[in-house]
C-alpha positions as CSV (number, residue, x, y, z in Angstrom):
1,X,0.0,0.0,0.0
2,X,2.7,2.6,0.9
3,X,4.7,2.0,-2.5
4,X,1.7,2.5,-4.4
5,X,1.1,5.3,-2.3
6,X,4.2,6.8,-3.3
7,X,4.1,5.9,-6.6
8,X,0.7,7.5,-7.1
9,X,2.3,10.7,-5.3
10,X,5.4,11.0,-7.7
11,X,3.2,10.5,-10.7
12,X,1.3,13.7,-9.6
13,X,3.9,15.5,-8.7
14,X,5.6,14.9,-12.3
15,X,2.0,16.0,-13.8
16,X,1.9,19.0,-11.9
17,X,5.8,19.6,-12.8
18,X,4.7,18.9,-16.4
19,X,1.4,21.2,-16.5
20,X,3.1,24.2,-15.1
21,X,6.0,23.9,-17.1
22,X,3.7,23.6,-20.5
23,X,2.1,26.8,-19.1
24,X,5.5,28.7,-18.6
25,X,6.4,27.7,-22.0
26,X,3.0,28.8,-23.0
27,X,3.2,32.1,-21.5
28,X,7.0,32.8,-22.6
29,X,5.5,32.1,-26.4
30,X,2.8,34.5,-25.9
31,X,5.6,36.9,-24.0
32,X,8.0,36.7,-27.0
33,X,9.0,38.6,-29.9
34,X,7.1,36.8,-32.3
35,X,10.0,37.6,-35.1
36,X,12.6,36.4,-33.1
37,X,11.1,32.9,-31.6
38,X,12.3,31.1,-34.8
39,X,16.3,32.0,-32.9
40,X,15.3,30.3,-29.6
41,X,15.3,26.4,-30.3
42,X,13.4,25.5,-27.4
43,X,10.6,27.4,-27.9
44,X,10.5,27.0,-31.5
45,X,10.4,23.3,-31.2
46,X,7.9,23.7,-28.1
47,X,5.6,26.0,-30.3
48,X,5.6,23.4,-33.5
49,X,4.7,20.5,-31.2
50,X,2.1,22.7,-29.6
51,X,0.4,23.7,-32.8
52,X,0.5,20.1,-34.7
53,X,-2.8,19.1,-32.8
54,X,-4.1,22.5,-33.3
55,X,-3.7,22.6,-37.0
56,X,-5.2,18.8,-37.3
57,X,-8.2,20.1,-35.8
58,X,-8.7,23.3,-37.4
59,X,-7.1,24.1,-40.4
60,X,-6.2,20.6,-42.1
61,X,-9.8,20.2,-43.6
62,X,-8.5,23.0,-45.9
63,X,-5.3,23.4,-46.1
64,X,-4.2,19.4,-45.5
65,X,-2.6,17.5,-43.5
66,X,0.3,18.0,-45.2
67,X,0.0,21.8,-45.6
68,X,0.0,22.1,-49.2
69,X,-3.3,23.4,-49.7
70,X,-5.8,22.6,-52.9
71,X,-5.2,24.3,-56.0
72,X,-8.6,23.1,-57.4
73,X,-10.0,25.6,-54.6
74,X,-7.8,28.2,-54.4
75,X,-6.2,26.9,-50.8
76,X,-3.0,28.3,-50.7
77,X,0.2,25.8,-50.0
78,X,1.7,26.7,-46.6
79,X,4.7,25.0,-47.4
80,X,5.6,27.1,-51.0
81,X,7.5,29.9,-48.9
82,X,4.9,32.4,-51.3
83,X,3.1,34.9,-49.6
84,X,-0.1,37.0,-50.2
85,X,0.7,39.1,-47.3
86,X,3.9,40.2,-46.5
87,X,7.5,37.6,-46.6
88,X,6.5,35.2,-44.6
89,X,7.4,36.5,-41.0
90,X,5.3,34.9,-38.0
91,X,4.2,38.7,-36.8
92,X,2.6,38.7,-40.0
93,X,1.3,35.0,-40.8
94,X,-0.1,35.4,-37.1
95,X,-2.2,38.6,-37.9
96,X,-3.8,36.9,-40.9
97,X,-4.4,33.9,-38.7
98,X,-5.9,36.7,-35.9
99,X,-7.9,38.6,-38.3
100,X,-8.5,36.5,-41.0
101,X,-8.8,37.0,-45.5
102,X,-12.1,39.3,-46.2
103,X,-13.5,37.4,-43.0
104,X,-16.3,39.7,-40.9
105,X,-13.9,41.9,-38.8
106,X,-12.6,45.2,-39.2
107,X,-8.9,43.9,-39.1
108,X,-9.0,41.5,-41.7
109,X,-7.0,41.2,-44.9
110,X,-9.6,42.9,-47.7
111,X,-8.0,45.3,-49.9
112,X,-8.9,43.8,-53.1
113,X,-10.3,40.8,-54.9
114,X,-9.4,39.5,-58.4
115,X,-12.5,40.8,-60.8
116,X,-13.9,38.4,-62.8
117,X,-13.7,40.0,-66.3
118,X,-15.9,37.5,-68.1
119,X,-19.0,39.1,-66.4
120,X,-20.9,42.2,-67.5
121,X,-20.3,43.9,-64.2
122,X,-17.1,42.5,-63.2
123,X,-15.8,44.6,-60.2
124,X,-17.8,45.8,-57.1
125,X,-15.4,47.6,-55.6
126,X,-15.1,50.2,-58.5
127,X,-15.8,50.5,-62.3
128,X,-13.6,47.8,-64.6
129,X,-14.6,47.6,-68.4
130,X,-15.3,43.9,-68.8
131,X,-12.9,41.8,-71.3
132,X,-13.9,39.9,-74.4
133,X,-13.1,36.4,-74.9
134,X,-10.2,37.0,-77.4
135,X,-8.8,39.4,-74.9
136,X,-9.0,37.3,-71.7
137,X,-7.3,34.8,-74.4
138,X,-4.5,37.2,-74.9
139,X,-3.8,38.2,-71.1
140,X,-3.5,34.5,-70.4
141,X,-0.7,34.4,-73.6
142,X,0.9,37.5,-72.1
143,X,1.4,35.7,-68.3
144,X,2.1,32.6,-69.8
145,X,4.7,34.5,-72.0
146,X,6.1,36.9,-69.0
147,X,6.6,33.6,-67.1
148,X,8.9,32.0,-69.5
149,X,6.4,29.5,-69.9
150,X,5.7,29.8,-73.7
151,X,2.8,31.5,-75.4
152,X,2.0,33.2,-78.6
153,X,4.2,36.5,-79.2
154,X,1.7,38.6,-81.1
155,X,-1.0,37.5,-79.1
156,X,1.3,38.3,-75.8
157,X,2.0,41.7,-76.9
158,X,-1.5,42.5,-77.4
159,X,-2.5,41.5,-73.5
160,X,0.5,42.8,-72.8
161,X,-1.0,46.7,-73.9
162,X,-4.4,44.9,-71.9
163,X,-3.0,44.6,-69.0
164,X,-1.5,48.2,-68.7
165,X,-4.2,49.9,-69.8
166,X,-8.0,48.3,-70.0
167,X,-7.9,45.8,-67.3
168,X,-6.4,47.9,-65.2
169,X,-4.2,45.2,-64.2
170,X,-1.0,46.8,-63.0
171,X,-3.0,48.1,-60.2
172,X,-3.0,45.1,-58.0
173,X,-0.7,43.4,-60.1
174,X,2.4,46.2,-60.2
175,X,3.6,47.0,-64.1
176,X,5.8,43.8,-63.9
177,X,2.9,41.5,-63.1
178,X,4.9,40.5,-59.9
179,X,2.1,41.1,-57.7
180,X,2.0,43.3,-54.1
181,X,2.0,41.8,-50.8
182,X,0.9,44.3,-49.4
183,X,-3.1,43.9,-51.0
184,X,-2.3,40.5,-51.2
185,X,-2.1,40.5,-55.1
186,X,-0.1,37.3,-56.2
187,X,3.1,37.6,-58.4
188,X,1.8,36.2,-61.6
189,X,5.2,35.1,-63.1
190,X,6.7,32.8,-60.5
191,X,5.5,29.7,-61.6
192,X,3.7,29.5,-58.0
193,X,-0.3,28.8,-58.1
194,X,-3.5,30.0,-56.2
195,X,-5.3,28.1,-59.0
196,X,-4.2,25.5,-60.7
197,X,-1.0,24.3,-61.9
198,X,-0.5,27.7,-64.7
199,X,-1.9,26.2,-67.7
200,X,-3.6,28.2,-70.0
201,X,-7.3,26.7,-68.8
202,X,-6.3,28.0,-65.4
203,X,-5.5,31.5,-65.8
204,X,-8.1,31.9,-68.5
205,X,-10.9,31.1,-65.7
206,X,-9.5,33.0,-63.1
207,X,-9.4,36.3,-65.4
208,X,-12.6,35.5,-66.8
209,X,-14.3,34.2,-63.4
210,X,-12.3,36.1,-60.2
211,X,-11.4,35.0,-57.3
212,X,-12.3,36.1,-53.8
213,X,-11.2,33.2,-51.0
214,X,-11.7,33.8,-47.5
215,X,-9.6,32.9,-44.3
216,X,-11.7,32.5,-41.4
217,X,-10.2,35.2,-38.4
218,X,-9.5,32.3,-35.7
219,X,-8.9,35.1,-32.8
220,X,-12.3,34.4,-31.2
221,X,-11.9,30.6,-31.7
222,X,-8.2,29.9,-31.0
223,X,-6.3,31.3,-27.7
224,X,-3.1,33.6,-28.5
225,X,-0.5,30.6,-27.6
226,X,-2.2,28.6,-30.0
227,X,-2.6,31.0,-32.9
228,X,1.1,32.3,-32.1
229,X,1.8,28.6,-32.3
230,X,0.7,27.7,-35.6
231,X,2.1,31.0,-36.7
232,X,5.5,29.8,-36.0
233,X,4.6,26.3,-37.6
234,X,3.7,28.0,-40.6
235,X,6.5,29.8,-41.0
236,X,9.1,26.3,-40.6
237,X,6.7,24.8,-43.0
238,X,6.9,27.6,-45.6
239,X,11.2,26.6,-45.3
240,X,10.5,23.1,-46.7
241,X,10.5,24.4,-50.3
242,X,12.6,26.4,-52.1
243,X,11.2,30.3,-51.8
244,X,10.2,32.4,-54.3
245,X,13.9,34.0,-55.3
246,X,14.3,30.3,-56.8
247,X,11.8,30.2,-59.3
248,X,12.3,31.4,-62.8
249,X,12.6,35.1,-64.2
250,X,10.7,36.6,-66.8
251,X,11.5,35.8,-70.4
252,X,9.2,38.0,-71.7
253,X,9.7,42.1,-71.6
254,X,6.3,43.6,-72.4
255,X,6.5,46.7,-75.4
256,X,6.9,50.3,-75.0
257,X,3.6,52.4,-75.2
């Protein structure tokens, strides 16, 4: 009786050891720099173990288990180390995980949405002529050209003069189609995909269709040591792949005028 006794009183005593020190650790995440947590190994590792369960239960049904997102939807790939907002820094991953993509908050990411150009009215936000077929065609050979991926050159230098001047696409876009993370417009000749794997059938349906995905805001629904957490997971997973100053230039320069 008394060695079980004492048995039963060590085995509380390392739970209670074990709870409190989980909570320090929680508290030092939450205490932290949030930019500088990826320097401290034993928080870093603490945090990614603390956020696997977390993301299983709460972000996997979209993005995967294995964090690479679904192209058919427009999911992005955590792991692609390409960023609609920002370059990829847990402060920031963490404040779109807060506040969510055009979620119902006042602090959410919703600057702009891709206009679907197919459509008679294909903009809320503002006026945008809509595009014919032939000239959603020749955007998509202008992209597909600008990315080094091929396309036809007359056709490219006719969306080309498109996208600088009636789509209005340089807006979001910038002039070199490289996209601003700031809005959360995607660099277009990367060879990295919202939609899609960058064939022709892709791009054309996005252009002609839009594109408006939301991110839910998680900071009612997730405490700040876990949304910190997955922040930092996040950002480790986005360092599996190469990042975006790997993938291949433009060989395509757009005419003058």
């Amino acid at each position: 009786m008394w060695a079980a006794t004492v048995v039963a009183v060590v085995l509380i005593l390392a739970a209670a050891a074990y709870f409190l020190d989980q909570r320090e650790m929680r508290a030092g995440l939450v205490r932290a720099d949030p930019d500088t947590i990826a320097n401290d190994a034993a928080l870093r590792a603490f945090a990614i173990a603390y956020a696997r369960p977390v993301y299983a239960r709460n972000c996997a049904g979209c993005h995967g288990e294995d964090m690479r997102g679904d192209p058919g939807y427009g999911v992005p790939n955590l792991t692609a180390g390409d960023w609609l907002y920002g370059d990829g820094r847990v402060s920031q991953i963490e404040r779109t995980i807060l506040f969510g993509i055009r979620a119902s908050n006042g602090r959410t990411q919703n600057f702009a949405d891709m206009p679907a150009f197919g459509e008679p009215v294909p903009y809320k936000r503002y006026d945008i002529e809509s595009l014919e077929p032939g000239e959603i065609r020749d955007v998509t050979e202008f992209l597909l050209a600008a990315g080094g991926r091929g396309g036809d050159k007359a056709a490219a230098a006719r969306g080309a003069r498109i996208f600088a001047d009636k789509g209005q696409c340089f807006d979001c876009h910038a002039s070199d189609a490289k996209g601003d993370t700031a809005i959360g417009a995607p660099n277009l000749v990367d060879d990295k995909w919202l939609h899609g794997t960058g064939r022709f059938e892709d791009i054309y349906e996005v252009i002609a269709y839009g594109s408006s995905g939301v991110c839910p805001a998680w900071y009612q629904r997730l405490s700040p040591s876990e949304i910190r957490a997955l922040a930092v997971l996040v950002r480790e997973a986005s360092r599996r792949e190469p990042s975006a100053a790997h993938s291949r230039s433009p060989a395509y320069s757009a005419p003058a005028g």
